[in-house]
Each structure stands twice: as structure tokens, then as C-alpha cells.
C-alpha positions in Angstrom: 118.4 -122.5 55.3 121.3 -125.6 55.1 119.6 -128.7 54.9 121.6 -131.4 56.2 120.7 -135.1 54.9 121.9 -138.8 56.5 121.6 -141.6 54.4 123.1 -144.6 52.8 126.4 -144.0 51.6 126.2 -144.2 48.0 122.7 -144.2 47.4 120.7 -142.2 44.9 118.4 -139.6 46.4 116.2 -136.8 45.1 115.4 -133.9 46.6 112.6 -130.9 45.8 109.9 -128.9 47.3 106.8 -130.7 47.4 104.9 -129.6 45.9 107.4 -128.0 43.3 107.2 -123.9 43.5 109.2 -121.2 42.3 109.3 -119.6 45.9 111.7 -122.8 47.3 114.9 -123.3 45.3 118.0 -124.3 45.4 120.9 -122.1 44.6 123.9 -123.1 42.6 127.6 -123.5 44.2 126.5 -123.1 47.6 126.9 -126.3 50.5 126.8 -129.4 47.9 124.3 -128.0 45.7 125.6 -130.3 42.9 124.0 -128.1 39.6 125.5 -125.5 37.8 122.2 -123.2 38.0 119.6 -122.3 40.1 117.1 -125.1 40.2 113.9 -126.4 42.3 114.9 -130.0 42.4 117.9 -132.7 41.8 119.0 -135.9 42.3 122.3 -136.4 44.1 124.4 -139.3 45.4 125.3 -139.7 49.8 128.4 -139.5 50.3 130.9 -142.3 51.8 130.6 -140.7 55.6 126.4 -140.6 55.1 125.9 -137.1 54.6 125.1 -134.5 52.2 124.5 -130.5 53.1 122.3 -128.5 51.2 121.2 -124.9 50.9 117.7 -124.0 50.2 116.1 -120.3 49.4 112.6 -118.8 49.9 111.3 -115.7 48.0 107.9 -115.4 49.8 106.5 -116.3 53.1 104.4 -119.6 53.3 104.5 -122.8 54.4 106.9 -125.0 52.8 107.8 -129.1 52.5 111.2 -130.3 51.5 111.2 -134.0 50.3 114.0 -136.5 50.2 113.9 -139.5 48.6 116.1 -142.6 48.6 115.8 -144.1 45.0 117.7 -147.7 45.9 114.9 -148.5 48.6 111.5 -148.9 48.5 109.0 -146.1 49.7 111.9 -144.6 51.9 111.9 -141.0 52.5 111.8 -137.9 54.5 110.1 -134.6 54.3 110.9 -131.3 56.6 108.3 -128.5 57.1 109.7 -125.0 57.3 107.6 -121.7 57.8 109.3 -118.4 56.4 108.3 -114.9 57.4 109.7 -111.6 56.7 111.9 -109.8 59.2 110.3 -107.6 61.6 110.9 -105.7 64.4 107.9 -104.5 66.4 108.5 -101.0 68.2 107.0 -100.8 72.2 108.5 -97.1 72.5 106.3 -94.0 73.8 104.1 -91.9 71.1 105.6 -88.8 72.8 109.3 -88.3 74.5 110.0 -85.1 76.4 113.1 -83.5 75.5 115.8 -84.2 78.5 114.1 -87.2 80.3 115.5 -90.6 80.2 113.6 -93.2 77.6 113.8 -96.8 76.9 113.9 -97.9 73.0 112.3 -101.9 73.2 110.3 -103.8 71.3 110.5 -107.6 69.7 112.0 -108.9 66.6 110.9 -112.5 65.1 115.0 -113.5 63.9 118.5 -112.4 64.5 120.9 -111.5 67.4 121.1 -108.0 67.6 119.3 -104.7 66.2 120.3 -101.2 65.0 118.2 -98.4 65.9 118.4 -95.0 63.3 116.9 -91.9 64.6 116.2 -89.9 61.6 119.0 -92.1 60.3 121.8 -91.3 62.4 123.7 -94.5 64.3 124.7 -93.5 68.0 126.7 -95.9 70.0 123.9 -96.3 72.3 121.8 -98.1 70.1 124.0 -99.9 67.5 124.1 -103.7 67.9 121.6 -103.9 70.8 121.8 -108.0 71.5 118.3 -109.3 71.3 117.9 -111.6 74.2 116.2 -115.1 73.9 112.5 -114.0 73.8 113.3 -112.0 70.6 113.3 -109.0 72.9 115.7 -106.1 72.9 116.0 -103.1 75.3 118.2 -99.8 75.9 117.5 -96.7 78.3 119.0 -93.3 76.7 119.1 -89.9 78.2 117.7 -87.9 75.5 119.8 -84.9 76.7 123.4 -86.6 76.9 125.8 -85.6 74.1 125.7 -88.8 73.0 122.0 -89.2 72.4 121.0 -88.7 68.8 120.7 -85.0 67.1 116.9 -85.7 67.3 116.2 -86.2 70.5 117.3 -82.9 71.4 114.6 -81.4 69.2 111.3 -80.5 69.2 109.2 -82.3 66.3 108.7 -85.8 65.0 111.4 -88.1 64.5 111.6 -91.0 62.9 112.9 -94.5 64.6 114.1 -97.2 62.2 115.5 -100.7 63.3 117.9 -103.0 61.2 118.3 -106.5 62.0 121.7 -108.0 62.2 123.9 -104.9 61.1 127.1 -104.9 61.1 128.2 -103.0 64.3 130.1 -99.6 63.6 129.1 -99.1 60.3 128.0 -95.4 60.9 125.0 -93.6 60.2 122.5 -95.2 57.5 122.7 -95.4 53.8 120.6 -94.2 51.1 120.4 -98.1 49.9 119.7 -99.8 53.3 116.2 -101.1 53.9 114.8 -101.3 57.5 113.2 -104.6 58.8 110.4 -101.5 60.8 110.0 -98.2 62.2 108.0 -95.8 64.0 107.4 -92.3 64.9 107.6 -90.5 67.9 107.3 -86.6 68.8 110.1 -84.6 70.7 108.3 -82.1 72.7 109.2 -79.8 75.9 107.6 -80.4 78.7 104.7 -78.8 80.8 101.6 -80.6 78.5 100.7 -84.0 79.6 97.6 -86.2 78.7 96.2 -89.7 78.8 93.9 -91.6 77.4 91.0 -93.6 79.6 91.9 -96.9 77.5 94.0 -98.5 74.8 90.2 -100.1 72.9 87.0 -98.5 72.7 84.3 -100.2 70.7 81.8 -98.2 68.6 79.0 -96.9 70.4 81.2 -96.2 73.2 83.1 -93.6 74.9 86.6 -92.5 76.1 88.2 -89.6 77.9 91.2 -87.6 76.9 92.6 -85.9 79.7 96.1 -84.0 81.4 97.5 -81.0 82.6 98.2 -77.8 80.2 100.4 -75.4 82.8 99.8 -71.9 81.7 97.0 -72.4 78.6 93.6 -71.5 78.3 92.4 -74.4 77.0 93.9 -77.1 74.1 92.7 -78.4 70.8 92.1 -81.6 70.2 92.7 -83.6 66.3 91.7 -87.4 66.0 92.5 -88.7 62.4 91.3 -92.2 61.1 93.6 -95.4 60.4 92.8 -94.1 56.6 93.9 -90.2 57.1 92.7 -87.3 57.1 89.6 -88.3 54.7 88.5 -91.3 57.1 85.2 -91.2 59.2 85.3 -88.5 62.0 85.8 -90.5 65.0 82.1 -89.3 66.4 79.9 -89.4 63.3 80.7 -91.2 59.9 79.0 -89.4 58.2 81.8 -86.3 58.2 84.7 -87.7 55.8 87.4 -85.5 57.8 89.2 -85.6 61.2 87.8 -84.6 64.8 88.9 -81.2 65.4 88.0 -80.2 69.1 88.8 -77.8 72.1 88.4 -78.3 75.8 89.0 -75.3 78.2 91.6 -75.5 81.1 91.2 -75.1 84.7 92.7 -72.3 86.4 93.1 -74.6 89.6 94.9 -77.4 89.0 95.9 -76.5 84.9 93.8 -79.8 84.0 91.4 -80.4 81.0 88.7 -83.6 80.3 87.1 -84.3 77.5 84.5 -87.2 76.1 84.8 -88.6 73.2 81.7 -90.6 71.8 82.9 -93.0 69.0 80.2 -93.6 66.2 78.3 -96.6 65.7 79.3 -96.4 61.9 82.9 -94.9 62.2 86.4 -96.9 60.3 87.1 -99.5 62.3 91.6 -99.3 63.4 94.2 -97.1 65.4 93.0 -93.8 65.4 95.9 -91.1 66.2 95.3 -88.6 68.9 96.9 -85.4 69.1 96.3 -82.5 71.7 98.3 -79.3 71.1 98.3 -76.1 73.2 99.9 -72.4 71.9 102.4 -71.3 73.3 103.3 -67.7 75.2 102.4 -65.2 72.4 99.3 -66.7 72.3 99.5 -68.2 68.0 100.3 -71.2 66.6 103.5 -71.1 65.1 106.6 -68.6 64.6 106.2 -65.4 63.4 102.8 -66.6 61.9 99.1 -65.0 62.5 97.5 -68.6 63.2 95.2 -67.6 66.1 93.5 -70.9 66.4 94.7 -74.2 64.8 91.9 -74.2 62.2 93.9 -71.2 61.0 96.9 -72.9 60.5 95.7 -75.9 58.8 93.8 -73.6 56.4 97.4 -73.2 55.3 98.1 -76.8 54.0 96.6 -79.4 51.7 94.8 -82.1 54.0 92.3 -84.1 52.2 94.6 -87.1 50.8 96.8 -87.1 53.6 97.9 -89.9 56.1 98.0 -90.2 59.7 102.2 -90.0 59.3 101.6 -87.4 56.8 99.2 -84.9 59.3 101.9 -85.6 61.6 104.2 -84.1 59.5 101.7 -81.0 59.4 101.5 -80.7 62.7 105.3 -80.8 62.5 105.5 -78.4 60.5 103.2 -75.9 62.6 105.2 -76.2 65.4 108.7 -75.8 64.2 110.6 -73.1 65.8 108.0 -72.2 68.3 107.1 -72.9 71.8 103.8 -74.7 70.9 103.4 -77.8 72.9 101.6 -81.2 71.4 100.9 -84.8 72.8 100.7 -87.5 70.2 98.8 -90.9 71.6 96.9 -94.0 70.0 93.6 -95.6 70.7 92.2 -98.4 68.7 88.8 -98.7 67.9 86.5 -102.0 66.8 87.6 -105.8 67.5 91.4 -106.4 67.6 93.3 -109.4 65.7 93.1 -112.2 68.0 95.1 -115.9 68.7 94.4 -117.5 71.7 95.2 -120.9 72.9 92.7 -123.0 75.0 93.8 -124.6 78.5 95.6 -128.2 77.5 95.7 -131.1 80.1 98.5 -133.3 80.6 98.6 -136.5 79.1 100.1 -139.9 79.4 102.5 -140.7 76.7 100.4 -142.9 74.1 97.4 -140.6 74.4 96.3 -138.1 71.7 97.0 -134.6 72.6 94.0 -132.4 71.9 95.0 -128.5 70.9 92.2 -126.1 70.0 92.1 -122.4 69.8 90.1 -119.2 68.6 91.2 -116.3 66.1 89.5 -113.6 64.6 90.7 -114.7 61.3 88.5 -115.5 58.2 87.6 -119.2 57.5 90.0 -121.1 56.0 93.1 -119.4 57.1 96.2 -122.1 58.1 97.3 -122.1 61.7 100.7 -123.7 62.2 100.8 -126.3 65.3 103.9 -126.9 67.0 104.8 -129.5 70.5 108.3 -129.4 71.4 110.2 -130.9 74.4 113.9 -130.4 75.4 115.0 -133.2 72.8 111.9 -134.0 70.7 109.6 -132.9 68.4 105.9 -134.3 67.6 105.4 -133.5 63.6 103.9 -130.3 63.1 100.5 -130.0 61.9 98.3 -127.2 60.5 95.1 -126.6 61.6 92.7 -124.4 59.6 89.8 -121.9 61.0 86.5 -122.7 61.2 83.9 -120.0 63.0 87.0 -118.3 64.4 88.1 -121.6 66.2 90.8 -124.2 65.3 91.9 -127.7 66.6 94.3 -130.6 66.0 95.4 -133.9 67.4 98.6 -135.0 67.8 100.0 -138.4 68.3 102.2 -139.0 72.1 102.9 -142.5 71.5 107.2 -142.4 71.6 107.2 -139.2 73.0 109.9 -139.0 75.6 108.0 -137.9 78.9 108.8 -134.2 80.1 107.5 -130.9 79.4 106.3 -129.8 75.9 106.3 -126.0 74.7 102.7 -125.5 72.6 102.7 -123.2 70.0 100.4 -121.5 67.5 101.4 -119.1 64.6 99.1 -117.9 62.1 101.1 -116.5 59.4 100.7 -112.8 60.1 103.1 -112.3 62.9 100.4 -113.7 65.9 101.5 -116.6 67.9 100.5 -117.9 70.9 102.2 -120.5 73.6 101.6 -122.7 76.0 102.9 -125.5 78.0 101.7 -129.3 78.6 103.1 -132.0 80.6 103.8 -135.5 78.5 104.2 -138.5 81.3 104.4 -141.9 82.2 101.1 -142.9 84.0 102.3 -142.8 87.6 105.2 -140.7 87.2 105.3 -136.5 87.8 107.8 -135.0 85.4 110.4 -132.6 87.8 112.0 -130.7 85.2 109.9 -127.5 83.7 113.1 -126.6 81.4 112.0 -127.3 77.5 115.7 -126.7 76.4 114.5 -125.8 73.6 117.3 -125.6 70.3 118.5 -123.0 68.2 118.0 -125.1 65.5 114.9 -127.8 65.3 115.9 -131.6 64.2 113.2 -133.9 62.7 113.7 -137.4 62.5 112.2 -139.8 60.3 111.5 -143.4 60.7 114.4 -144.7 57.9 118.2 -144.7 57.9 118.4 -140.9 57.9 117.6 -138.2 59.3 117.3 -134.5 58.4 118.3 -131.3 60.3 117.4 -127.6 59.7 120.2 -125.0 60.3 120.0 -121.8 60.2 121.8 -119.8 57.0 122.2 -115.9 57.4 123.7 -114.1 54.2 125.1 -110.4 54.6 
């Protein structure tokens, strides 16, 4: 991050974290970072046109203060809060893709302007550089059969999707070195096997239904492994420390299948993975195996430490070189992570602006509080949770009138946002445009001010 600071020309200032850590320094011979080694603090002189520039590094996330001090005045200072968070990039792609159908690779990133996506490391043209629009979204539709779709797309079996923030464009296919900001799996399959789930959440004591269409099979097998792996709860009793393993028969009619699942009172709370596979034509699992049923083929493999990626893998593995279909899908069970603001009313400027909120997080943990309007910024507070609520008051009085962006991060990639209208009693703000910067400004009450920038370093 550049910190840029206005002062008094000449004048003595300090400036540190505050409180001093090791996770906020700043690094030698970068901006005017006047020492010859990496420290947490200095003193430094303004410089005859008011300004110094600074660079400041984070090695963890947190919450962070930067302090500046004028030493020739009396109790005159400014302070800057700045939240750091790793990058990520959040995948909203299909657990399943069928080979030769058109599919869109989205999803949301929390920094940067454009994103790489890898599949099984290889860099097509497609999906190198996609520019991230202003909602930290990105987007891109690919046929998965065109010749310039990646090698594996055109194959059946899982594939792995990895997404790089901010590469440079061109570079070619992905190094043994690079480290990806996220990924995700999906499954290449052929077509003619399709299933659903009856909802995305099921609590325990509940029920869901898996069902679809199975052209040409007698019936399909059914796996569900725990968030933990194989070893987790079965997703019906927990008393049974290994996956579901289920069948359900097809009708002759229409080539659909139904099944109920019951979930367990007791079961591991998280994702669950779903799988539903089918033999194909010669009536095994496999190529040139003797796996009759699918019990049979995982008789074949080591299961009892392994991961939900890892059974994948098995399943993968199973599969390869056959025409065995499969259908990969998700289902959550037990209360989700939750951040929700609460309705704010407008308020005249001068009044106190009431925010409050609920999260599922434990007592104690720090909810960052932001207001911004197209050229102002109330200070940010932090609000901590209390029986899964929090609240905060903030200050209007000086707050130009217009409309504020409200929002709510909790330091493990939730946020919520809202908006509140900031008025002069009797007059109706027109414009619903927050304009909001690239690059927040906070302004203190002295002779100076301070302004974050963005620094990126590849």
C-alpha cells in the first residue's frame, strides 16, 4: 500500500503501526522510505511542497492502524485504518460439464483487474486475462468442444480449474512455481445421465431427493461422502464412520430414478459431495475390468483416509477409458455462515446513524463498519458480536448530504451492503450514484491529510 502524507513543510513527523507489530512494516528504498533497512517505524521530515509518499507491507490479514505524528505541534496527528485479506477467487462453475456443450467459467475475486483460469494447467486464449468487472466479477462462455477449448474439456474425468489473479497475459501454460489465488474441480462426462438435487441445504433430521434420467441403465448407484472424507459420518446414520453407498432402480418409461435421502440427527455438519454413476453398455464398471457392481471396484482401492477430492479421484480412476457415466453435485448440510445487515432509515445530517446486524459467528469476533458517499467517508468503526448480533453508531454531523454505501465485512471473506440516504431536513437527495473511488481518502481535522493508494508488486 503507498501512503501519501500532507503536512507542514519542514516539520518533523513520525510514523508506525499503532500499535507496533511485525505484520506492518515498512520496506527499505521503496517511495521515500528514508531507512536503509526494513523497519516498523521512523521519523522523517515534509518536504518543501507538503508531501511525503510512503510504502507500507502486511504479512497477515488483520486490521491495521497507521499513525502520523507531527512532532513541532501539539497533539496533531492522523491515523488510517486499512483491512488486508488474502487473494481469492471464489469459483460459481457447474460440479459436472458434459463434453461438447457450451459452459460459462464465473465467479468473484476480492482484488485485481483480470484473472487467469488453468484447466489442468494449461492457458487457452479463452480464458487468459479475463477483465474482472467492477463488482469483482468475471465471466467467459467456452464451447467445450472447439479446438480451442482446453485438452481437458474434451475428456472424460475430473479436471482441475485453477484461477490466477493479475497474470501477466500470454505467458503460456502454468509453472511448476506459480501459486493459484483458488480452484475447483469439475467432472467431464458424456451425456445421457442427468440428476438434481431437491435443494442446495437440508438440515439434520430432514430429507432430500436425488433424482434424473439414466437412458439405457437399469438402475444407478448412489455415493455421498462427508465434508471430512470418506471416514466422516454416513450422511443417514452417524453412527457408520464411512460414506452412503446406495442404488435406486430406473424406470423403463421415462429412464427416470428418485431417491430419499434421510440426513441423521447426529451426522458432520458441511458440504457433503454427491455422486451418482451408472455402467455403461457391457454392463461393468470400468475397462476391461470384472467390477460388476461399484462395491466391487472400490474393493480395489484404499478409502478409509481419503478426501472428498481424493474419492473423486477414485471415481476417476474407475471410469477412465470406459463408457461409465457419473454426475458429481453438492448439498450442504447444518446452519450456513451467515452476515446480514438490518434495514437502515435515512437520516438528517447531524443525527447518529444506527447500523446493526446478525452473524453466525462466535462472540467476540470484529466486524468492520464502513459508510461511504461519492466524496466522503464517516471513520470506520468495528463492531464486535454479541449473541450472533452486532451494532454501531456513527456520527453524520459534516457529512455532505447524498447517498451512503453501508458495508459489513467480517474478516473471513463475508460482507454485506446496503444503502442509506444522508439529508438535509427538508431536502430529498436526487442522485442514487455513490461514485465510489478506486482508492479511499481519509481526512483528518489538522493541516494534512492522508490518502491510501493502492501498490501491486509482480
Amino acid at each position: 500500500m503507498r501512503l501519501t502524507v500532507t503536512g507542514v513543510a519542514s516539520h518533523q513527523i513520525s510514523v508506525k503501526a499503532d500499535p507496533l507489530t511485525k505484520n506492518a512494516y515498512f520496506p527499505a528504498g521503496i517511495d521515500n522510505n528514508p531507512r536503509d533497512w526494513t523497519t516498523n517505524k521512523f521519523n522523517d521530515t515534509i518536504d518543501d511542497d507538503g508531501t511525503r509518499t510512503y510504502a507500507v507491507e502486511f504479512n497477515d490479514t488483520g486490521f491495521y492502524t497507521i499513525k502520523v505524528t507531527d512532532l513541532d505541534e501539539v497533539d496533531s496527528y492522523d491515523t488510517v485504518d486499512i483491512s488486508v485479506t488474502d487473494k481469492e477467487v471464489i469459483f460459481d462453475v457447474p460440479a459436472t460439464i458434459a463434453i461438447g456443450e457450451r459452459v460459462t467459467i464465473k465467479g468473484t475475486v476480492n482484488t485485481g483487474d483480470t484473472v487467469t483460469i488453468a484447466v489442468d494447467d494449461e492457458v487457452v486464449q479463452k480464458l487468459d486475462a479475463i477483465v474482472i468487472d467492477e463488482k469483482g466479477e468475471f465471466e467467459e462462455e467456452i464451447d467445450t468442444s472447439s479446438y480451442a477449448a482446453p485438452a481437458g474439456f474434451q475428456i472424460p474425468g475430473l479436471v482441475k480449474l485453477k484461477a490466477y489473479i493479475d497474470r501477466e497475459e500470454g505467458r503460456g501454460d502454468i509453472g511448476t512455481k506459480e501459486k493459484d489465488d483458488g480452484s475447483t474441480t469439475v467432472f467431464m462426462v458424456r451425456g445421457w445421465l442427468t440428476a438434481e438435487l431437491s435443494t442446495d441445504t437440508v438440515e439434520h433430521d430432514d430429507e432430500f431427493t436425488i433424482s434424473g434420467t439414466a437412458r439405457g441403465s437399469k438402475y444407478v448407484d448412489m455415493l455421498i461422502v462427508a465434508p471430512k472424507g470418506y471416514s466422516g459420518t454416513n450422511i443417514e446414520d452417524s453412527s457408520t464412520k464411512e460414506m452412503y453407498i446406495g442404488k435406486t432402480s430406473v424406470t423403463t418409461s421415462d429412464d427416470s430414478f428418485y431417491k430419499k435421502i434421510e440426513v441423521g440427527r447426529y451426522v458432520d455438519t458441511g458440504r457433503y459431495l454427491v455422486v451418482v454413476l451408472t455402467k455403461g453398455s457391457n454392463e461393468w464398471y470400468g475397462s476391461g475390468k470384472d467390477w460388476t457392481t461399484i462395491e466391487e471396484a472400490l474393493c480395489d482401492y484404499s478409502l478409509k483416509t481419503r478426501t472428498q477430492d481424493e474419492m473423486l479421484a477414485v471415481f476417476d480412476d474407475i471410469l477412465e477409458l470406459s463408457d461409465d457415466l457419473i454426475w458429481v453435485g453438492y448439498i450442504t448440510v447444518g446452519e450456513q455462515e451467515t452476515l446480514t445487515l438490518n434495514p437502515i432509515a435515512d437520516v438528517v445530517v447531524g443525527d447518529l446513524l444506527e447500523v446493526s446486524g446478525e452473524s453466525s459467528r462466535s462472540d467476540g469476533t470484529r466486524i468492520w463498519i464502513t459508510v461511504k458517499g461519492r466524496y466522503f467517508e464517516i471513520v470506520p468503526q468495528a463492531a464486535y458480536v454479541t449473541d450472533n448480533t452486532f451494532n454501531a453508531t456513527f456520527d453524520t454531523t459534516g457529512a455532505p448530504p447524498g447517498i451512503y454505501s453501508v458495508q459489513v465485512m467480517d474478516g473471513y471473506g463475508y460482507t454485506a451492503t446496503t444503502k442509506v440516504h444522508i439529508y438535509t431536513e427538508g431536502v430529498v437527495p436526487t442522485s442514487f450514484d455513490t461514485g465510489e473511488g478506486s482508492y479511499p481518502s481519509i481526512r483528518g481535522t489538522h493541516n494534512g491529510t492522508i490518502t491510501i493508494q493502492r501498490r501491486q508488486w509482480w
